[in-house]
N, CA, C and O atoms as a GROMACS GRO file, in nm:
protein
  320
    1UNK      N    1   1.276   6.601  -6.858
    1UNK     CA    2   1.291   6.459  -6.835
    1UNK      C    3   1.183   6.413  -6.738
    1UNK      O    4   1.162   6.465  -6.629
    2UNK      N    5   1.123   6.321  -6.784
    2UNK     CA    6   0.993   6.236  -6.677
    2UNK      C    7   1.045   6.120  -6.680
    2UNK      O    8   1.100   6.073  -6.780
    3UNK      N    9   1.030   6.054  -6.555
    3UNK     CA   10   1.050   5.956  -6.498
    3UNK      C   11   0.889   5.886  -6.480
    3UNK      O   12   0.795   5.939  -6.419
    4UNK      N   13   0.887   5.780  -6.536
    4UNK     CA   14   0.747   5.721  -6.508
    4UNK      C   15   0.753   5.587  -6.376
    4UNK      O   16   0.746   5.485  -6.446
    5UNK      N   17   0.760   5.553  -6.267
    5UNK     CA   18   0.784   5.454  -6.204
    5UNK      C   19   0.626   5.418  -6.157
    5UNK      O   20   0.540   5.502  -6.127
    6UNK      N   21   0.608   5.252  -6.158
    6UNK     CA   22   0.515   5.176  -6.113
    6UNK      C   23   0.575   5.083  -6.008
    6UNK      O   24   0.656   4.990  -6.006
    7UNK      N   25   0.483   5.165  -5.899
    7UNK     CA   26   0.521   5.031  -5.757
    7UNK      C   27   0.414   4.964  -5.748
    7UNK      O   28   0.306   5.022  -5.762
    8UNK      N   29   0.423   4.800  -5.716
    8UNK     CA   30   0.383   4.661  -5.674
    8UNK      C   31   0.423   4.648  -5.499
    8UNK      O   32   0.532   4.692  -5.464
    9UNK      N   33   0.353   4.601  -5.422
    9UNK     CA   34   0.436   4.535  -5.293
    9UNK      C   35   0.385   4.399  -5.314
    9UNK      O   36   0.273   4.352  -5.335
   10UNK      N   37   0.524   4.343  -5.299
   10UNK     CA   38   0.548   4.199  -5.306
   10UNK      C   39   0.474   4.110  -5.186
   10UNK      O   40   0.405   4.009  -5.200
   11UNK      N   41   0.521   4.203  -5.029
   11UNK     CA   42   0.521   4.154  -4.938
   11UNK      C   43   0.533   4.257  -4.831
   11UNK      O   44   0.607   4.355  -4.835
   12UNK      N   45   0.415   4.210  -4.692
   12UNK     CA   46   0.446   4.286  -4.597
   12UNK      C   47   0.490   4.230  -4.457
   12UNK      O   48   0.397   4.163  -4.412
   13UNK      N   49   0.584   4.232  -4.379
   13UNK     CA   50   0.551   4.193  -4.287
   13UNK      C   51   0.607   4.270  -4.188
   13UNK      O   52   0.694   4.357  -4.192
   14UNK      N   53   0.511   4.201  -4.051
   14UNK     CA   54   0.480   4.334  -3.933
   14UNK      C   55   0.539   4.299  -3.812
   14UNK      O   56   0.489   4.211  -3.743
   15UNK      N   57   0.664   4.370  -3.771
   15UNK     CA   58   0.765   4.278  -3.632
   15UNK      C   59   0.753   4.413  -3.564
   15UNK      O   60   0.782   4.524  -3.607
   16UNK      N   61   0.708   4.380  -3.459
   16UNK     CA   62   0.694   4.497  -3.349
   16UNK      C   63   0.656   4.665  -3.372
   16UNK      O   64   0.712   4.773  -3.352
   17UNK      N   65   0.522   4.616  -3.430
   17UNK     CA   66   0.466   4.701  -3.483
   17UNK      C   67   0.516   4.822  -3.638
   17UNK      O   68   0.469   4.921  -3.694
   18UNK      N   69   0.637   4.731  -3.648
   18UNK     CA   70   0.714   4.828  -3.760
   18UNK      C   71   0.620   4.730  -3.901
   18UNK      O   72   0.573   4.620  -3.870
   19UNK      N   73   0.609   4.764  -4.000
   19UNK     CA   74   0.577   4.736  -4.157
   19UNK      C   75   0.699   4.758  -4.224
   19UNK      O   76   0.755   4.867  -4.233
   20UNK      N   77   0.747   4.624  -4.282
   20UNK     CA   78   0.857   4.626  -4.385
   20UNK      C   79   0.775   4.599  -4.540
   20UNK      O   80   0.743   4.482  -4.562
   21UNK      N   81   0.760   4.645  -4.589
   21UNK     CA   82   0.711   4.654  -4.757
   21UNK      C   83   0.814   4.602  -4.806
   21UNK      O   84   0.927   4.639  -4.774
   22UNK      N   85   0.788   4.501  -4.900
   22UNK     CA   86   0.873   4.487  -4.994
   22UNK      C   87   0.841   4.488  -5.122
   22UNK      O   88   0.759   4.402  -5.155
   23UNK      N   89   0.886   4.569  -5.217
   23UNK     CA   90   0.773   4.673  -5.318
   23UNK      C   91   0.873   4.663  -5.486
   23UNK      O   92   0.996   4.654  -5.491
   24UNK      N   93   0.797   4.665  -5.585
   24UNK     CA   94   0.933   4.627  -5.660
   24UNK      C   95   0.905   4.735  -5.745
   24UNK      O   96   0.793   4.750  -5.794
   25UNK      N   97   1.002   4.813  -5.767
   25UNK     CA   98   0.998   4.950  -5.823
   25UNK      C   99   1.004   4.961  -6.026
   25UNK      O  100   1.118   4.975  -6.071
   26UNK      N  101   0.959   4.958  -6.068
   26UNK     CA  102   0.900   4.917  -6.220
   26UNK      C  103   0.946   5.071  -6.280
   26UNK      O  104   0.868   5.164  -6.256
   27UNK      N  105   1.057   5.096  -6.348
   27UNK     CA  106   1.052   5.195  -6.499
   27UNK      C  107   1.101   5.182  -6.618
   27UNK      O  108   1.126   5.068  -6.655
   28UNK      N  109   1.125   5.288  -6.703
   28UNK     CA  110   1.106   5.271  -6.823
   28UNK      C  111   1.206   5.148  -6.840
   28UNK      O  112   1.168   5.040  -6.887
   29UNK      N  113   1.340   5.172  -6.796
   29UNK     CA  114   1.483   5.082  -6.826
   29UNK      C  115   1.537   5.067  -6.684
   29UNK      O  116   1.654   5.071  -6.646
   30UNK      N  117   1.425   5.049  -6.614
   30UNK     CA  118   1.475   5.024  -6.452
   30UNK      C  119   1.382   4.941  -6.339
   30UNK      O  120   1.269   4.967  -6.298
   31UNK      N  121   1.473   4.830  -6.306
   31UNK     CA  122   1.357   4.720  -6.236
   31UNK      C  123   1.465   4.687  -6.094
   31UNK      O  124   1.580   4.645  -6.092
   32UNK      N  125   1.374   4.725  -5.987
   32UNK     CA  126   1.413   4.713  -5.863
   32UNK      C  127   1.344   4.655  -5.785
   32UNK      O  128   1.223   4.670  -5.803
   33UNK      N  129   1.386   4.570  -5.671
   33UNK     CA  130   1.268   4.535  -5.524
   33UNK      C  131   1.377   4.623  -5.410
   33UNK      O  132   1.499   4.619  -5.396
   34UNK      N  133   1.282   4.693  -5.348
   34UNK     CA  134   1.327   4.810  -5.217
   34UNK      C  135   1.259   4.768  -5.156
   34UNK      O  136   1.146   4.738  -5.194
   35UNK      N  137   1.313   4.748  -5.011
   35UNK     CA  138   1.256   4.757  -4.866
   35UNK      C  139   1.251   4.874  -4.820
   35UNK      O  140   1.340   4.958  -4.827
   36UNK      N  141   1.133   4.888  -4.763
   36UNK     CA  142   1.096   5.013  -4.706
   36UNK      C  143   1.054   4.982  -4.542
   36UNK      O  144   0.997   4.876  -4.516
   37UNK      N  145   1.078   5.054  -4.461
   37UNK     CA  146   1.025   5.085  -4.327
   37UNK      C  147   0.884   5.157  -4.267
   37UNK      O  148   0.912   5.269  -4.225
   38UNK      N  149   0.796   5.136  -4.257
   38UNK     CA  150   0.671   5.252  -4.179
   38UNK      C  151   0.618   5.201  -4.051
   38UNK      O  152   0.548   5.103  -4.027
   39UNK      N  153   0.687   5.325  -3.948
   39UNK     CA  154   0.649   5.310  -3.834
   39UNK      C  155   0.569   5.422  -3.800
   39UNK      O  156   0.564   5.440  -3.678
   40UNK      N  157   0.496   5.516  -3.877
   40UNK     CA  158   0.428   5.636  -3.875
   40UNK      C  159   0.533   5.731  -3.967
   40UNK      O  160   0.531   5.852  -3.943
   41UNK      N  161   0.607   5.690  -4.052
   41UNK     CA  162   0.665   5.767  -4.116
   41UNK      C  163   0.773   5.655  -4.232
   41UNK      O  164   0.788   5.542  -4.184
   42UNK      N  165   0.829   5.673  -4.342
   42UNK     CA  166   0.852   5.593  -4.414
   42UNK      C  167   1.004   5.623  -4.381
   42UNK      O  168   1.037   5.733  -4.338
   43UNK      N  169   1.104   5.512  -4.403
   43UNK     CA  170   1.273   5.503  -4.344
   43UNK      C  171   1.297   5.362  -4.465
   43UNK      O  172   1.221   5.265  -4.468
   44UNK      N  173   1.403   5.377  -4.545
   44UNK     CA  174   1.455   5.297  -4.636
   44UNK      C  175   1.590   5.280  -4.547
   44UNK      O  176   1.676   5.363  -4.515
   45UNK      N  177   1.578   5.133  -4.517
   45UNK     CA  178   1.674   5.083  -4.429
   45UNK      C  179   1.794   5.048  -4.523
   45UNK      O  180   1.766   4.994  -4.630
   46UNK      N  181   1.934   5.076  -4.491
   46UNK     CA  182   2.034   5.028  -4.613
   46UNK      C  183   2.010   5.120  -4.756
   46UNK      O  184   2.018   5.091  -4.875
   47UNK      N  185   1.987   5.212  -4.703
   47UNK     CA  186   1.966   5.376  -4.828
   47UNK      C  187   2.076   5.279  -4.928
   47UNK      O  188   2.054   5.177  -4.994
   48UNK      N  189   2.196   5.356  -4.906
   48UNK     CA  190   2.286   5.371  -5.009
   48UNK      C  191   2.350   5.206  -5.060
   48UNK      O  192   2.434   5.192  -5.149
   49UNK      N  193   2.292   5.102  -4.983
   49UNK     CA  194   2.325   5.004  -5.009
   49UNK      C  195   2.273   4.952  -5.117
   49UNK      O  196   2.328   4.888  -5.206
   50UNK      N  197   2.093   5.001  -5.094
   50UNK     CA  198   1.960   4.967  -5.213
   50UNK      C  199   1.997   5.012  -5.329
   50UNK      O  200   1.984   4.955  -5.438
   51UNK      N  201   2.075   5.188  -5.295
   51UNK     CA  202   2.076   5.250  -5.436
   51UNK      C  203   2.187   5.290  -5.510
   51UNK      O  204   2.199   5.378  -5.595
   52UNK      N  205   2.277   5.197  -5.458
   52UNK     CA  206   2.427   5.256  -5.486
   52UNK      C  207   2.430   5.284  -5.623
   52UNK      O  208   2.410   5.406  -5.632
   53UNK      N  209   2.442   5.239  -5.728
   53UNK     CA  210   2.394   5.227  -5.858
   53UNK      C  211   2.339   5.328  -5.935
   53UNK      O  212   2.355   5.333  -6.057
   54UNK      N  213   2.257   5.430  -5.855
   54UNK     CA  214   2.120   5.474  -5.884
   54UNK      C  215   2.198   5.624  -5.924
   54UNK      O  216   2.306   5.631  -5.866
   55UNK      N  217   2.176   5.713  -5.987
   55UNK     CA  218   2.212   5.866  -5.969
   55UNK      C  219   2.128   5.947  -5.847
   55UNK      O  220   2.016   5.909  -5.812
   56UNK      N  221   2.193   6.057  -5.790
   56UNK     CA  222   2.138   6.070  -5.676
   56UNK      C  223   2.028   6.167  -5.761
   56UNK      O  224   1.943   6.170  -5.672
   57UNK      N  225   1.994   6.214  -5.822
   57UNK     CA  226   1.888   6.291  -5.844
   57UNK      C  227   1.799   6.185  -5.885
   57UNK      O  228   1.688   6.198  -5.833
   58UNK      N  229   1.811   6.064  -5.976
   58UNK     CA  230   1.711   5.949  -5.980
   58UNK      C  231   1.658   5.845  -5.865
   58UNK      O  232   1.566   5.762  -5.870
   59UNK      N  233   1.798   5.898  -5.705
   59UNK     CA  234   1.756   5.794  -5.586
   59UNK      C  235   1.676   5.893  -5.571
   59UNK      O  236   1.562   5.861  -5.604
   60UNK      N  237   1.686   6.028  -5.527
   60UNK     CA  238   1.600   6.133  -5.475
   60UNK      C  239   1.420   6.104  -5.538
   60UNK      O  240   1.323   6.087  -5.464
   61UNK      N  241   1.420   6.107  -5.696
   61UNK     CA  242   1.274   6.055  -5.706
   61UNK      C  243   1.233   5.979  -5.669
   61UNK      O  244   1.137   5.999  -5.595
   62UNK      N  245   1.280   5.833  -5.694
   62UNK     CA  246   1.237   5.686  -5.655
   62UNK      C  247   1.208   5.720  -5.461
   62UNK      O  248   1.132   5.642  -5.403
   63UNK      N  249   1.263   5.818  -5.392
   63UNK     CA  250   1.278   5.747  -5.236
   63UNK      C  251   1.145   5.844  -5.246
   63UNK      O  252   1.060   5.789  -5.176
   64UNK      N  253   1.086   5.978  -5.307
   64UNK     CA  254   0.996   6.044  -5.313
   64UNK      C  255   0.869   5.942  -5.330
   64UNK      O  256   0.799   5.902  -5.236
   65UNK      N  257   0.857   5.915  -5.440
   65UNK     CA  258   0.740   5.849  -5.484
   65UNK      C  259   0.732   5.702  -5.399
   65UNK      O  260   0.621   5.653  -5.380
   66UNK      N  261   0.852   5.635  -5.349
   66UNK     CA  262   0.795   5.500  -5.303
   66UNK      C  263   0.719   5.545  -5.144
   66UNK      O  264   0.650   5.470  -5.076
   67UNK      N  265   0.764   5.722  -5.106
   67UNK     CA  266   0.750   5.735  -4.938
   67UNK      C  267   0.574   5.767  -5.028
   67UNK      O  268   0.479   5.705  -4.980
   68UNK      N  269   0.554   5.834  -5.115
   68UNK     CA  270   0.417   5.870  -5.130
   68UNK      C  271   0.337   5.743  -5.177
   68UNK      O  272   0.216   5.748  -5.158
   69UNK      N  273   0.391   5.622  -5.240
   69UNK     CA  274   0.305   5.559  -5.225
   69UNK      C  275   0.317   5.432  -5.111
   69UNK      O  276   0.256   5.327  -5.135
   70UNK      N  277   0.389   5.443  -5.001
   70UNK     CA  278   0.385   5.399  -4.876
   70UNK      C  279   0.251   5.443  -4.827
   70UNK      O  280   0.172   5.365  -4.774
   71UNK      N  281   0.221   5.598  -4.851
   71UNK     CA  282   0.170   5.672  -4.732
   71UNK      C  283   0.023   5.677  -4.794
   71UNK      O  284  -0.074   5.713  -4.727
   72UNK      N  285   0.013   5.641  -4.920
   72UNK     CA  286  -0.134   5.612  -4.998
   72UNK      C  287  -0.168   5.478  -4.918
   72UNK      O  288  -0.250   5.491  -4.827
   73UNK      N  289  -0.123   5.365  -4.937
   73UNK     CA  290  -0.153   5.238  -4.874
   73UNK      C  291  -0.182   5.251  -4.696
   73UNK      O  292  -0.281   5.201  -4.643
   74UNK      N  293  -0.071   5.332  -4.617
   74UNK     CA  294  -0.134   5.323  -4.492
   74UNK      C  295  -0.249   5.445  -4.486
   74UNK      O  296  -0.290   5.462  -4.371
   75UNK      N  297  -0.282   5.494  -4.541
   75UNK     CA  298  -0.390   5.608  -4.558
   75UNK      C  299  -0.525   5.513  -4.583
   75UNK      O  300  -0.631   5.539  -4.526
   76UNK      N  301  -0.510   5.394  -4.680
   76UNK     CA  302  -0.636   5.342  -4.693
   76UNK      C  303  -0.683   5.242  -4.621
   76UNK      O  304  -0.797   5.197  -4.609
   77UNK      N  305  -0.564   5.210  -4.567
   77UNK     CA  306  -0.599   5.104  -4.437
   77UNK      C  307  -0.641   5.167  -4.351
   77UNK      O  308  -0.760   5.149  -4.323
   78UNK      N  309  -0.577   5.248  -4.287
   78UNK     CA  310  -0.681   5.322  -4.207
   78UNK      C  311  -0.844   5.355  -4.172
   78UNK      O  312  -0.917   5.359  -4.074
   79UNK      N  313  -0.851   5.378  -4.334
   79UNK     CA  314  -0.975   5.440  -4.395
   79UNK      C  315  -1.088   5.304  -4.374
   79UNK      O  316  -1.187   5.330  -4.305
   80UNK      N  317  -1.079   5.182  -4.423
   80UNK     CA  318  -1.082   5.085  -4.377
   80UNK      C  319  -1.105   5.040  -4.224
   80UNK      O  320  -1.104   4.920  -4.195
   0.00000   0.00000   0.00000
């Protein structure tokens, strides 16, 4: 089984140095917007609230891939 997901961020904004992403999670038969947290490390605020719905082996990918492509975006800002 492959899971194909495409993340977008909608929106960022920056309150005391924290980054809230707001990112809308795109798959085959699955369309989500997740808030995410990065304060030097990625934290999905309201976990089980975002994903109640979700199977935990399908929250487990989605929280994988949205922390790796959190950590692509602050990687290129940086770089920048």
């Amino acid at each position: 089984m492959r899971i194909q997901l495409d993340f977008k961020v909608l929106n960022v904004i920056v309150e005391n140095g924290i980054k809230s992403y707001i990112v809308q999670c795109l798959g085959e038969n699955f369309r989500r917007v997740i808030k995410a947290q990065y304060d030097g490390s990625v934290y999905i605020p309201d976990y089980h609230q975002q994903f109640w719905d979700i199977p935990s082996l399908n929250r487990t990918f989605i929280d994988i891939e949205l922390a790796n492509f959190t950590m692509k975006i602050e990687k290129r800002e940086k770089i920048q």
